[in-house]
TORKOLLUM-493895 format. One line per field, with one value per residue: x, y, z of N, C-alpha, C, CB in turn; residue in one letter; residue number from 1. Coordinates in Angstrom, 2 decimals. Glycine has a CB too. Layout:
N
n.xx: c(X ...)
n.yy: c(Y ...)
n.zz: c(Z ...)
ca.xx: c(X ...)
ca.yy: c(Y ...)
ca.zz: c(Z ...)
c.xx: c(X ...)
c.yy: c(Y ...)
c.zz: c(Z ...)
cb.xx: c(X ...)
cb.yy: c(Y ...)
cb.zz: c(Z ...)
rest: c(A ...)
nr: c(NUM ...)
This chain:
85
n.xx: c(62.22 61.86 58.71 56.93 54.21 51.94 49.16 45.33 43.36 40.81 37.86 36.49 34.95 35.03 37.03 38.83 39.39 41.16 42.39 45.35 47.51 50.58 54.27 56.79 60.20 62.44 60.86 58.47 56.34 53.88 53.29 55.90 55.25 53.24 54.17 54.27 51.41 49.35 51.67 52.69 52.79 53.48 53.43 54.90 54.18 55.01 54.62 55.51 53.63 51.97 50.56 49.65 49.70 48.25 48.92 46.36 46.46 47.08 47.45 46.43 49.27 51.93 52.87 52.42 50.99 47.91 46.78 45.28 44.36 43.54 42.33 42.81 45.33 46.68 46.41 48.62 50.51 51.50 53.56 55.47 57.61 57.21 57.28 57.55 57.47)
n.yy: c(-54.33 -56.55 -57.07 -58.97 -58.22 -60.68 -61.09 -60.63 -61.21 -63.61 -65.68 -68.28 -66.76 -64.31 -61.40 -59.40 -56.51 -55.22 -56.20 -57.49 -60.07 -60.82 -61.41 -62.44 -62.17 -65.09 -66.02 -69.14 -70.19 -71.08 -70.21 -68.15 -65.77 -65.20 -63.60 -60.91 -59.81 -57.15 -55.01 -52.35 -51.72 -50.58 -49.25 -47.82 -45.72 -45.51 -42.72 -41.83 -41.43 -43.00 -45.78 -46.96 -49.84 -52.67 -55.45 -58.55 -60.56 -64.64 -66.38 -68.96 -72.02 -71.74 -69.38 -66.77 -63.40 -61.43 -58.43 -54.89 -52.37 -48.90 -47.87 -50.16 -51.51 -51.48 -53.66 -53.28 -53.48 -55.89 -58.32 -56.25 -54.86 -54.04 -52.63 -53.67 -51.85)
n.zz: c(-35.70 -38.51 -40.86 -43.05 -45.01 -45.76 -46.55 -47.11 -44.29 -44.41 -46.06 -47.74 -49.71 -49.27 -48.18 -45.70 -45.59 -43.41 -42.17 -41.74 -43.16 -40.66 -41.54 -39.30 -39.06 -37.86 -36.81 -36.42 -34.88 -33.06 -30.83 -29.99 -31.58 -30.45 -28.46 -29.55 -29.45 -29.45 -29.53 -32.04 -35.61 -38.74 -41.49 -44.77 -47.30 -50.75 -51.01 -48.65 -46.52 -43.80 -42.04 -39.58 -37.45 -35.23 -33.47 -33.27 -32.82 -33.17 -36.31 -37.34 -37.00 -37.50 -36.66 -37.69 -37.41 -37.20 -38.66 -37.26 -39.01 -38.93 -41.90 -44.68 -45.90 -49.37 -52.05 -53.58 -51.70 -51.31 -49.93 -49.29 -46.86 -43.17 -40.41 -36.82 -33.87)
ca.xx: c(62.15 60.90 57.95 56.53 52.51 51.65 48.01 44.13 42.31 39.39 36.81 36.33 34.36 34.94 38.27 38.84 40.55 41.32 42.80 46.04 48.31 52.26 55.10 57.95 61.47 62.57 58.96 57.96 55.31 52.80 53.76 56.81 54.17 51.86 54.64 54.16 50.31 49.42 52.74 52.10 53.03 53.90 54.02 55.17 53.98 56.21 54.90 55.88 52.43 52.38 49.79 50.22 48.20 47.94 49.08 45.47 45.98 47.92 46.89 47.29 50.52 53.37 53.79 51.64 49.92 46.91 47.19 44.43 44.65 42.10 42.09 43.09 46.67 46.67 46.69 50.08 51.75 51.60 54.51 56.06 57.82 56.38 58.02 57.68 57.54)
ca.yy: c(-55.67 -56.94 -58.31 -59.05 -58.51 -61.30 -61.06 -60.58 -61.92 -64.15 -66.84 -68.58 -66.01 -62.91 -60.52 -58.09 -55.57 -54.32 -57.47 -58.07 -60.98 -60.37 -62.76 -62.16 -62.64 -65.48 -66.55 -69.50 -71.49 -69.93 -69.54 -67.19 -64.94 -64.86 -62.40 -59.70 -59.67 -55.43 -54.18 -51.82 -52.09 -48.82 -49.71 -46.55 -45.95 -44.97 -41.41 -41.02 -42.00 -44.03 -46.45 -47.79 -51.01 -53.23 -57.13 -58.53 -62.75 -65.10 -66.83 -70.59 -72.58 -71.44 -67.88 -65.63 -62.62 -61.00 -56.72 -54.82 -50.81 -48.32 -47.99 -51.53 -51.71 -51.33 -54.27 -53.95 -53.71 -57.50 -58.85 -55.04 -54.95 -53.21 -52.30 -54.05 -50.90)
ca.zz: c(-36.22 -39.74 -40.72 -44.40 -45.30 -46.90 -47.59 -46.18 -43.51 -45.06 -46.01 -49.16 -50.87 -48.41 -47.61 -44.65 -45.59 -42.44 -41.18 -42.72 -42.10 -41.32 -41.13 -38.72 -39.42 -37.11 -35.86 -36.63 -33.97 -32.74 -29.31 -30.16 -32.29 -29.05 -27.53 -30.16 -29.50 -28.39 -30.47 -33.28 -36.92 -39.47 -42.94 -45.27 -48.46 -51.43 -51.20 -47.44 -45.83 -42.98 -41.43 -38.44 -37.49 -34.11 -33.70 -32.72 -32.38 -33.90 -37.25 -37.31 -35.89 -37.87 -36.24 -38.56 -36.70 -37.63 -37.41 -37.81 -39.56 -39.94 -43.20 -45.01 -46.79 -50.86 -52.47 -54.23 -51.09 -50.65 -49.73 -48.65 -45.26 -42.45 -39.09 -35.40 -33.05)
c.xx: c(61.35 60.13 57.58 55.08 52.23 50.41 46.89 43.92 40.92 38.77 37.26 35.97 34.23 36.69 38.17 39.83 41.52 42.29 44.29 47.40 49.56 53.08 56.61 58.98 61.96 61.75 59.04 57.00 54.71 52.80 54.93 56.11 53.62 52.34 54.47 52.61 50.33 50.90 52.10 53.11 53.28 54.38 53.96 55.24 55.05 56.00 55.05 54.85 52.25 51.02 50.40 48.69 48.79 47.58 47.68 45.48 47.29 46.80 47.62 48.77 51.79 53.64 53.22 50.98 49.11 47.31 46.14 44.44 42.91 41.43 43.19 44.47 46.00 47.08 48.15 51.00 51.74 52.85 56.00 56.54 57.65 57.78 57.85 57.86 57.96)
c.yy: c(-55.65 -57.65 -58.05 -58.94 -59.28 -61.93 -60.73 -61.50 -62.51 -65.47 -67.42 -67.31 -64.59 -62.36 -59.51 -57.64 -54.80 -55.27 -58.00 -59.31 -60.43 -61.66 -62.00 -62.70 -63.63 -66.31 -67.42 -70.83 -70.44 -69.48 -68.24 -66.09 -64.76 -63.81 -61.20 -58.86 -57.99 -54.57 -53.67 -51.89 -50.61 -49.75 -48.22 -46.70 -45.68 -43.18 -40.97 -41.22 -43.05 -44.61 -46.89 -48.60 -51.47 -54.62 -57.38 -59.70 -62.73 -66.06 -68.46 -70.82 -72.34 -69.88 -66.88 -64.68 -61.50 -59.27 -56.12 -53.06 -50.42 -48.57 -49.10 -50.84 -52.29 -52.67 -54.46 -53.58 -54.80 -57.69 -57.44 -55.74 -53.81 -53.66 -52.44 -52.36 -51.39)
c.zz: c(-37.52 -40.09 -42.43 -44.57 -46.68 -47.34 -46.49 -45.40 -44.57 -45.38 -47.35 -50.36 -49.95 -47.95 -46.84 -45.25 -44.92 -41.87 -41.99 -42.09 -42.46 -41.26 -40.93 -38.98 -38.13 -36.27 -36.26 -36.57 -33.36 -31.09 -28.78 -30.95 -31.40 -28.67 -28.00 -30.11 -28.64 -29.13 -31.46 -34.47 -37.87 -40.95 -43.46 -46.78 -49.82 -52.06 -49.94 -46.36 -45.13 -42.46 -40.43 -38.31 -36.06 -34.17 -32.58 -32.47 -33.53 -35.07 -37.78 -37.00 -36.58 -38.14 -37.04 -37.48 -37.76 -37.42 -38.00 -37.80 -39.77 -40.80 -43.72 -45.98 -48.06 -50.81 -53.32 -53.33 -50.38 -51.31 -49.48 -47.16 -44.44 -41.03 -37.52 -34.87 -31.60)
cb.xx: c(61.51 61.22 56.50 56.99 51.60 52.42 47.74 43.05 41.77 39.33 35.03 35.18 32.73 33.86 38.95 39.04 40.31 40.06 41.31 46.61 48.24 53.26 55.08 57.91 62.48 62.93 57.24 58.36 56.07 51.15 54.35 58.03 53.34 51.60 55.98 54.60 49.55 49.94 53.88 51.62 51.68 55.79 52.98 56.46 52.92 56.50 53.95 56.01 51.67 53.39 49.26 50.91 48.01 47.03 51.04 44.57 43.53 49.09 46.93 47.25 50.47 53.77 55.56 50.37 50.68 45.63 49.02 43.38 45.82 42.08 42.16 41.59 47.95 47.60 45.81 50.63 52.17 50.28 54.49 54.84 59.13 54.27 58.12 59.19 56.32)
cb.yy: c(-56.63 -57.14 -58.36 -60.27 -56.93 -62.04 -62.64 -60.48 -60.74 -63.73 -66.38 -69.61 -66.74 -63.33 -59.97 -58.18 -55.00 -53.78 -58.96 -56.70 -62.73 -59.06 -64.22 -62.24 -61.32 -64.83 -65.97 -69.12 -72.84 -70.56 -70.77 -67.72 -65.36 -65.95 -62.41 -60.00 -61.05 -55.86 -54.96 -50.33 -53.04 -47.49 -50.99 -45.96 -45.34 -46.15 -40.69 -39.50 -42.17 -43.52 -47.26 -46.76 -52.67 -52.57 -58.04 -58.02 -64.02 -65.89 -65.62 -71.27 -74.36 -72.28 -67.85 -66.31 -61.78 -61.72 -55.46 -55.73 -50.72 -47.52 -46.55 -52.57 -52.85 -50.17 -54.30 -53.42 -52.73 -58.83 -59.96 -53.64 -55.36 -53.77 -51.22 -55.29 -50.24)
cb.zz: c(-35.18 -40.47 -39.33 -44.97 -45.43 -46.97 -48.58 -46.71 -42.28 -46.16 -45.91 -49.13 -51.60 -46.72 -48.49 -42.99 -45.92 -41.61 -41.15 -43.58 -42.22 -40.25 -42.56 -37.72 -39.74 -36.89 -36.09 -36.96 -32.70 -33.18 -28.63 -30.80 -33.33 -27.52 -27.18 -31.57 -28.92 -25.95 -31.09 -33.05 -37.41 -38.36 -43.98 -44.66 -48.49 -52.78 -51.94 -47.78 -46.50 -41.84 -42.05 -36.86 -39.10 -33.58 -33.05 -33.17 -33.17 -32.91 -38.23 -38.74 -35.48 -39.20 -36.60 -39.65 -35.40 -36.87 -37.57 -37.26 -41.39 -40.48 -43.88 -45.89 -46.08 -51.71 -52.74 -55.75 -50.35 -51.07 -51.01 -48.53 -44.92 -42.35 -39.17 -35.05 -33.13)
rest: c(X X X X X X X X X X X X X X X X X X X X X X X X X X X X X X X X X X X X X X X X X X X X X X X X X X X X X X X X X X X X X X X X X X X X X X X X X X X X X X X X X X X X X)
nr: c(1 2 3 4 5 6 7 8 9 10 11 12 13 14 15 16 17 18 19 20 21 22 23 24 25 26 27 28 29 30 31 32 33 34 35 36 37 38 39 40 41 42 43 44 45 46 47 48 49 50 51 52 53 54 55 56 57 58 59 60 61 62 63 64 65 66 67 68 69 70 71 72 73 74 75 76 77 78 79 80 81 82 83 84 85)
């Protein structure tokens, strides 16, 4: 399944890097996002390098989930698509 990363976890004046939000193809209420909670994530870089991350909650009511990677996803791969496992 496909999902899109479309940006950090964060405050006003603070960003997790670790925390990145996705948005599922098809999702969109937050009760149909609840089911993906514990699935893992694999985004792949464009030299072959893979992360994998872990859906941790859902992120306010229109189906966003939170996933949270080791090491934080590069900033210019916002709005990349990443891979449902």
């Amino acid at each position: 399944m496909k999902a899109t990363f479309i940006g950090y976890r964060g405050g006003q004046r603070t960003q997790k890097n670790k925390c990145a939000l996705i948005r599922v193809e098809g999702i969109d209420d937050r009760d149909a996002a609840a089911a993906y909670i514990g699935r893992r994530v694999v985004w792949v870089s464009p030299s072959g390098r893979r992360l994998i991350g872990k859906v941790v909650g859902v992120h306010g009511r229109k189906g966003v989930l939170r996933v949270r990677f080791r090491k934080g996803l590069p900033g210019d791969s916002i709005g990349a698509e990443l891979d449902l496992i």
